[in-house]
C-alpha positions in Angstrom: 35.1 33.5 -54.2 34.1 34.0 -57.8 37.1 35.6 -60.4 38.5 38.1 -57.7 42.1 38.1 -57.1 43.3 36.2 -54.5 45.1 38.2 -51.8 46.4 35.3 -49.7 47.5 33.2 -52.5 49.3 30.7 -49.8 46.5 30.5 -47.4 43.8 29.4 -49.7 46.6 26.6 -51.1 47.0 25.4 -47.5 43.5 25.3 -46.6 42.7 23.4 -50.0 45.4 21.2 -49.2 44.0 20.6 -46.1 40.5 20.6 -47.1 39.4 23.2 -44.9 36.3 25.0 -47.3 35.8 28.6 -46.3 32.8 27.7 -44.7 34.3 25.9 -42.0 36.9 28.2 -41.3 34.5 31.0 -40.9 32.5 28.5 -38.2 36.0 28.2 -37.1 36.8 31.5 -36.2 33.5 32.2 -35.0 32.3 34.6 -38.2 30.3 34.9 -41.1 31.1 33.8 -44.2 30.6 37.2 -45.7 32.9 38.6 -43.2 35.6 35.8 -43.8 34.8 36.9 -47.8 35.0 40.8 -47.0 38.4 39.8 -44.9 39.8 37.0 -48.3 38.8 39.8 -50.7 40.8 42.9 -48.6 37.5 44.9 -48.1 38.0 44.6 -44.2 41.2 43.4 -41.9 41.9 40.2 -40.7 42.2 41.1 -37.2 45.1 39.5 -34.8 42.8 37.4 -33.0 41.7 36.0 -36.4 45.2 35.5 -37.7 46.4 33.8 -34.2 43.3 31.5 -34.6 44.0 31.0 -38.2 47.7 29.6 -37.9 46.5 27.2 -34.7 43.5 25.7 -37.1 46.2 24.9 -40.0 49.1 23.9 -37.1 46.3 21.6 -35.7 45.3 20.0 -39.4 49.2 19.4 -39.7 52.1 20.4 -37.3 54.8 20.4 -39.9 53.5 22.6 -42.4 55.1 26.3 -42.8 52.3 28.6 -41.3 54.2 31.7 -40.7 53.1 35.4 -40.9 55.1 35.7 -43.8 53.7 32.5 -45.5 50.4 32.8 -45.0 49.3 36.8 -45.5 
């Protein structure tokens, strides 16, 4: 994601620590990686079918980590 701020600060930490890449999420959630970038970088919304899908991905990885609303975004 180059030198841009990150907006989701916890997410990316949880998906590092997980070892998700940004690639495969994108695959995950059935979008492009631009679109996941546009979405990381606040240019568009992460949409509530995107979000829902995003905390079952991480809960799946590992059930006991903190992947709330408030945690994550």
């Amino acid at each position: 994601m180059g030198t841009k701020k990150l907006l989701y600060p916890n997410l990316a930490a949880e998906l590092a620590r997980l070892g998700i890449t940004y690639v495969s999420l994108a695959k995950m959630l059935g979008i492009s990686r631009p679109a996941l970038y546009k979405k990381l970088a606040g240019s568009t919304y992460f949409t509530l079918k995107d979000i829902t899908a995003i905390q079952e991905i991480l809960k799946a990885a590992d059930s006991n980590g903190d992947y709330t609303l408030d945690y994550l975004f």
